[in-house]
C-alpha positions as CSV (number, residue, x, y, z in Angstrom):
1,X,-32.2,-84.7,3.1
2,X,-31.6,-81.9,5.7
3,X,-30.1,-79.7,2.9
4,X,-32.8,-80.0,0.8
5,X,-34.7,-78.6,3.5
6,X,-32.9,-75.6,3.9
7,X,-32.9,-74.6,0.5
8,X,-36.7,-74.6,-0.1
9,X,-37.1,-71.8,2.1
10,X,-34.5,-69.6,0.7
11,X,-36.0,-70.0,-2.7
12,X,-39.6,-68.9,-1.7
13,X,-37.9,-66.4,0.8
14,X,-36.7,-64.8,-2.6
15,X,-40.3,-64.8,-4.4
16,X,-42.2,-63.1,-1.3
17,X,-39.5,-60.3,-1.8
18,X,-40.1,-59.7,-5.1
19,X,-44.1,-59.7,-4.3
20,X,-43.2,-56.9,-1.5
21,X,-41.7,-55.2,-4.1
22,X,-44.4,-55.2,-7.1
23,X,-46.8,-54.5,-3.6
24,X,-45.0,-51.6,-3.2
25,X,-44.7,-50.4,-6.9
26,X,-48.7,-50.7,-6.6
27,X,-49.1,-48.2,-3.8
28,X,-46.7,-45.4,-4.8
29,X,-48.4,-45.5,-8.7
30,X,-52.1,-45.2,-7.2
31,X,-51.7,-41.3,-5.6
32,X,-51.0,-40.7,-9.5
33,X,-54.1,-41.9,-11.1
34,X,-56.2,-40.1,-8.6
35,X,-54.1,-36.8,-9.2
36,X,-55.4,-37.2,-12.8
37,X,-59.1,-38.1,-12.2
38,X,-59.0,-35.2,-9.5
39,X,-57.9,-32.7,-12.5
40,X,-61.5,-32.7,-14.4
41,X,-64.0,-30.6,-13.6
42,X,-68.3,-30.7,-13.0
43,X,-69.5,-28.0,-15.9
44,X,-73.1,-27.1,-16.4
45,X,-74.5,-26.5,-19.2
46,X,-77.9,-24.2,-19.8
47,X,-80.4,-23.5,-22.4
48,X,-84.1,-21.7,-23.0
49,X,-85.2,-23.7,-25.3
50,X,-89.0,-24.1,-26.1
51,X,-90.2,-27.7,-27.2
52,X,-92.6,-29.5,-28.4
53,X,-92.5,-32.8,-27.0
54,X,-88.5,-32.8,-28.2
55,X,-85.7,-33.8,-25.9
56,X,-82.8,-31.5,-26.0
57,X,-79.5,-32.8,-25.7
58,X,-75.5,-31.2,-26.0
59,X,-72.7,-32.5,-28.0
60,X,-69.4,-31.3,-28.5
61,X,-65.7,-31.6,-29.7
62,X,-65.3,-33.7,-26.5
63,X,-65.6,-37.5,-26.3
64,X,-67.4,-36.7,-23.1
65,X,-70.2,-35.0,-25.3
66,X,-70.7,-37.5,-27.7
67,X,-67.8,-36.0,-30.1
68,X,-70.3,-34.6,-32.3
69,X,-72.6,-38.2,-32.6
70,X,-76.2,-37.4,-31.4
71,X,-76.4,-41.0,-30.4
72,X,-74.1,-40.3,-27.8
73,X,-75.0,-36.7,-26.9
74,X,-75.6,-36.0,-23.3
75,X,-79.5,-35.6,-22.2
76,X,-80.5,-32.4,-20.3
77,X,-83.2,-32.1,-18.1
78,X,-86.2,-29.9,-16.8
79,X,-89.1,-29.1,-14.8
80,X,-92.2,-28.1,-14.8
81,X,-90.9,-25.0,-12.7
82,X,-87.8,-24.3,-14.2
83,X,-88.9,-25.1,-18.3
84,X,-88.0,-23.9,-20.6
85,X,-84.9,-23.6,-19.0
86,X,-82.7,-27.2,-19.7
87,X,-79.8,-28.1,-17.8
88,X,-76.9,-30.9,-17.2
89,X,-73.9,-31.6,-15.4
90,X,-70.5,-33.0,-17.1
91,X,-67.0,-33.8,-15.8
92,X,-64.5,-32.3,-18.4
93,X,-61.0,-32.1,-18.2
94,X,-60.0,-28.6,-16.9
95,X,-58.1,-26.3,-19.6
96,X,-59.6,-28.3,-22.0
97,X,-61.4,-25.9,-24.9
98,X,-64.4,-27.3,-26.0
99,X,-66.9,-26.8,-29.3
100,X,-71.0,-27.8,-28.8
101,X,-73.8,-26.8,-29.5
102,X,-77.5,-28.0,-28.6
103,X,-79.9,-30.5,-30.3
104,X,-83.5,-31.5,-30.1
105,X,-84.4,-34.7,-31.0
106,X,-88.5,-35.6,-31.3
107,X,-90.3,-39.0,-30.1
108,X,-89.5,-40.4,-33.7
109,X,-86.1,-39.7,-33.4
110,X,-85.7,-36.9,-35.6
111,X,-83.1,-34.8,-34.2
112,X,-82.8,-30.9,-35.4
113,X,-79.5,-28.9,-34.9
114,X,-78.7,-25.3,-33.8
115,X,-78.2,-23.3,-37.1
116,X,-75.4,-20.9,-35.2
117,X,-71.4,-21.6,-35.5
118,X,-70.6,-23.6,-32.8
119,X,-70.4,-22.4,-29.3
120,X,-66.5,-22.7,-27.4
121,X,-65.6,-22.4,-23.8
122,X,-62.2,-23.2,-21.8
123,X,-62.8,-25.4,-19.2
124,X,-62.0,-23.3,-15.5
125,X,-62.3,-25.1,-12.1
126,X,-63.9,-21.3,-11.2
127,X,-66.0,-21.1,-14.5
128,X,-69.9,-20.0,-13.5
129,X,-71.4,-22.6,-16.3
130,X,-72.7,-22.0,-19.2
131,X,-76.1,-20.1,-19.8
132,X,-77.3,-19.9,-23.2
133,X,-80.5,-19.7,-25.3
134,X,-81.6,-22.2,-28.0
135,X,-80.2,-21.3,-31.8
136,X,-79.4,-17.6,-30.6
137,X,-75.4,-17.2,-30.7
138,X,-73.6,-15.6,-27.6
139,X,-71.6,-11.7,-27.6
140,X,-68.2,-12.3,-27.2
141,X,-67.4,-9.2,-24.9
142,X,-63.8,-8.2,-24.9
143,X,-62.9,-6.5,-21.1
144,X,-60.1,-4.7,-21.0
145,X,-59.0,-2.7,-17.3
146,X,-56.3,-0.8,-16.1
147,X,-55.5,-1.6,-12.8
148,X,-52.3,-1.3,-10.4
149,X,-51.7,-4.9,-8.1
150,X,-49.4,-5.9,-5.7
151,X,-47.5,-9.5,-5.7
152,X,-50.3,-12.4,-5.8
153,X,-53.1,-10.3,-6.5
154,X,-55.3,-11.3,-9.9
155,X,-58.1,-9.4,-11.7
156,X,-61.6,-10.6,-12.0
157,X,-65.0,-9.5,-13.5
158,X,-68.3,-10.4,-12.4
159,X,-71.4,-9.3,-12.9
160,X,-75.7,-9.9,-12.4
161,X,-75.8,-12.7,-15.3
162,X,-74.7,-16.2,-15.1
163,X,-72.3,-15.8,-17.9
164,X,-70.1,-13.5,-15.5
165,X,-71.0,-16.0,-12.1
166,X,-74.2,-13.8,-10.9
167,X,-72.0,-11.4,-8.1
168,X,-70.4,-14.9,-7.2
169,X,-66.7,-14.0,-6.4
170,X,-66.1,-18.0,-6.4
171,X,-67.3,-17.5,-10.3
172,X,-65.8,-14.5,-11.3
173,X,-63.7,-14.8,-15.1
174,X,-60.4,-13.9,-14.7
175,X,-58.6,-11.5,-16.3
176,X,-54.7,-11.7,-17.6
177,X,-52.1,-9.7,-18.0
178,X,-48.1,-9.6,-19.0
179,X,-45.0,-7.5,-18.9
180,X,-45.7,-6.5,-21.7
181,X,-49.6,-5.0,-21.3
182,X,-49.2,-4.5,-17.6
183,X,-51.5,-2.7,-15.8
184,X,-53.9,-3.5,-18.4
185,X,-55.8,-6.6,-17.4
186,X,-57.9,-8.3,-19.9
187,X,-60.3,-11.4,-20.8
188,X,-62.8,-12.4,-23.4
189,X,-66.0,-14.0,-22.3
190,X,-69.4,-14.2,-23.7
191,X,-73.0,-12.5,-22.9
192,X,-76.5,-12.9,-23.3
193,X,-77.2,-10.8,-26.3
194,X,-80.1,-7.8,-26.5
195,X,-79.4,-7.6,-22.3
196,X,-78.4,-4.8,-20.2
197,X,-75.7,-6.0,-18.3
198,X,-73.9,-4.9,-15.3
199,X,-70.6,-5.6,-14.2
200,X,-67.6,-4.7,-11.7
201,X,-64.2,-5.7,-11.8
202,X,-62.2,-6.8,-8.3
203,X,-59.3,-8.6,-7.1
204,X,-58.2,-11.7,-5.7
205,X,-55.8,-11.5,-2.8
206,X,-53.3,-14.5,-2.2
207,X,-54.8,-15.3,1.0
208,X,-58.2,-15.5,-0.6
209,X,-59.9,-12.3,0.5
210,X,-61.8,-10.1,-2.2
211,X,-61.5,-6.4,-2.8
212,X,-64.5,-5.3,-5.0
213,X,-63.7,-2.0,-7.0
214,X,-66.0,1.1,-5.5
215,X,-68.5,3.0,-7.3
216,X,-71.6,1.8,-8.7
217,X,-72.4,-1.1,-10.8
218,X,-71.2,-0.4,-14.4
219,X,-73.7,-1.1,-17.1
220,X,-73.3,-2.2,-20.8
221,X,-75.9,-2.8,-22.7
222,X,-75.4,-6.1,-25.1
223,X,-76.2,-5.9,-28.7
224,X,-77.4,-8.8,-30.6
225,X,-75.0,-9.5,-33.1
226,X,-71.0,-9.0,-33.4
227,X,-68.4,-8.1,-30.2
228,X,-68.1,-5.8,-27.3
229,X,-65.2,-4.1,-26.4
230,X,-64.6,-2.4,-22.7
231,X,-62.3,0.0,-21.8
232,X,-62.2,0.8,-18.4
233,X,-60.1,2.0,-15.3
234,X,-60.2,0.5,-11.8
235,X,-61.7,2.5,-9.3
């Protein structure tokens, strides 16, 4: 009877050590689904949109806009201050590029589409939102600068519209380059169309300062229709 005793113990003894085990297994695999959730990233999106008693709403290539099903577009807001000017937050996966466009559906349920191709962005955890006007399609502006860097340093634009981050150096758009097109920076981004806009280019140094180029503001003035291309040399 005594050595039946002793055994029971053992045997349990050997099933709280595996439970220690899966415990651990549970601890070291949570940091990783955090690291994933922590990767997407709050976008805004913005419209002038006149309405008549419509909602507007965004969709988009993403599940998290509905993937193109106006049943499951996302709602934008507004207020008697800021209309006609709609807006919403989303969490999107950063890198991700995304089509959408808007939609206005009426108190019936009749829901009307933009008429343009479909707007794209790449999702940046710097991006400045997006900041567009109902059924009008956005100038794709093509920047292009030549500009000497040292190790770490990285190209921006910005500029006095939201499309560039409004003088925001947290919201510049960056600027790439290669060995191959070195000093040239450059970047594709879109602006309001029929707007004068002005823009400067700076850099980002590795310990997070900002060197703005000197000189006065430069100013483009945005057609309505078709691309702009800049050619320009940091000052």
């Amino acid at each position: 009877m005594s050595s039946i005793r002793h055994r029971v113990p053992s045997a349990w003894r050997s099933v709280l050590m595996l439970g220690v085990l899966l415990a651990g297994l549970l601890v070291v695999t949570a940091p990783r689904a955090r690291a994933t959730t922590a990767q997407d990233v709050s976008v805004a999106f913005g419209v002038q949109a006149t309405t008549g008693g419509e909602t507007l709403l965004v969709t988009g290539s993403a599940p998290q806009l509905g993937a193109w099903d106006p049943a499951a577009a996302v709602p934008l807001g507004t207020t008697a201050s800021a209309y006609p000017h709609w807006s919403a937050s989303v969490r999107l996966p950063a890198g991700l590029t995304v089509q959408y466009k808007y939609i206005k559906r009426s108190p019936a349920g009749t829901v009307t589409w933009e008429s343009i191709p479909n707007r794209t962005f790449t999702v940046s955890p710097d991006g400045p939102g997006n900041d567009d006007r109902w059924n009008v399609a956005p100038v794709q502006a093509a920047f292009h600068v030549t500009a000497t860097t040292t190790w770490g340093q990285n190209l921006y634009v910005s500029g006095n519209v939201a499309d560039l981050g409004a003088w925001d150096p947290a919201k510049a758009l960056p600027l790439t380059t290669d060995s191959a097109t070195y000093p040239v920076w450059a970047g594709t981004h879109q602006l309001p169309p029929g707007t004068a806009v002005q823009y400067k280019y700076l850099k980002k140094n590795p310990d997070g300062t900002v060197t703005w180029e000197n000189g006065d503001n430069r100013t483009v003035f945005v057609t309505s229709a078709g691309t702009v291309t800049l050619n320009d040399v940091w000052r």
